[in-house]
N, C-alpha and C positions, 0 to 999 in steps of 0.2 A: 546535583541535577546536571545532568549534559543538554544540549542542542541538538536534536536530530530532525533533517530533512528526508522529506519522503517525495522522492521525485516517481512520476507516474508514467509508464510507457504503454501503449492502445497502438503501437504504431511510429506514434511520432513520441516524443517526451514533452511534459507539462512538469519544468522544475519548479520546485518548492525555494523560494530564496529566503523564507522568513524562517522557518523551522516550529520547533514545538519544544519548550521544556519537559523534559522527565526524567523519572530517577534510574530509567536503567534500559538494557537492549530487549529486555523482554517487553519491558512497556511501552517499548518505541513499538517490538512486535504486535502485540496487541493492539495498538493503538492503528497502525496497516491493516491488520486483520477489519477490525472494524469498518474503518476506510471504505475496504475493499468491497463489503458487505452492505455498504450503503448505497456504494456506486452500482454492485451489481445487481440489488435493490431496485433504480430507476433504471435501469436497464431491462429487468426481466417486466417492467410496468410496459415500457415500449416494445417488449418481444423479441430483444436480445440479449444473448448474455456471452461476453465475450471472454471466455477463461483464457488466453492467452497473455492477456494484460497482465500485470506485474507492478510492483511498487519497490523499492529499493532505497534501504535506510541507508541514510550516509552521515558520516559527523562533518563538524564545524570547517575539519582540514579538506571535506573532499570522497575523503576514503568512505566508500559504500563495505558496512559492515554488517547487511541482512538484504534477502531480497524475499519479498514475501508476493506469490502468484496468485492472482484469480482462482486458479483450482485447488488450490491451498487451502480458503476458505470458506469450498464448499461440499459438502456430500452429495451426491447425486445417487438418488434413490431412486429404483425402475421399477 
């Protein structure tokens, strides 16, 4: 199991200082994915939805070794 941080940027950044146990960079993915999907979740309840946001996995030392976008995880269908 590694430590991955997911720091959030809208703009400004809201870093992650605790992190998350998981077994792997997929599941860090996934686990952003989700994230992402919550947040843009209470967002489309208030009437926006900002795809530009972004999340960005990082390990223990620092180093960001995924960055996973708002429009990432969503399809938009017209």
């Amino acid at each position: 199991m590694s430590r991955y941080f997911f720091h959030h940027y809208d703009g400004s950044i809201c870093v992650d200082d605790e992190g998350t146990e998981l077994a792997s960079l997929d599941a860090a993915r996934a686990f952003a994915l989700r994230a992402i999907r919550d947040t843009a979740g209470h967002q489309l309840f208030d009437g926006t939805l900002h795809l530009t946001q972004r999340i960005e996995i990082a390990e223990r030392s620092g180093e960001v070794v995924g960055i996973v976008r708002f429009s990432d995880a969503v399809t938009i269908v017209g």
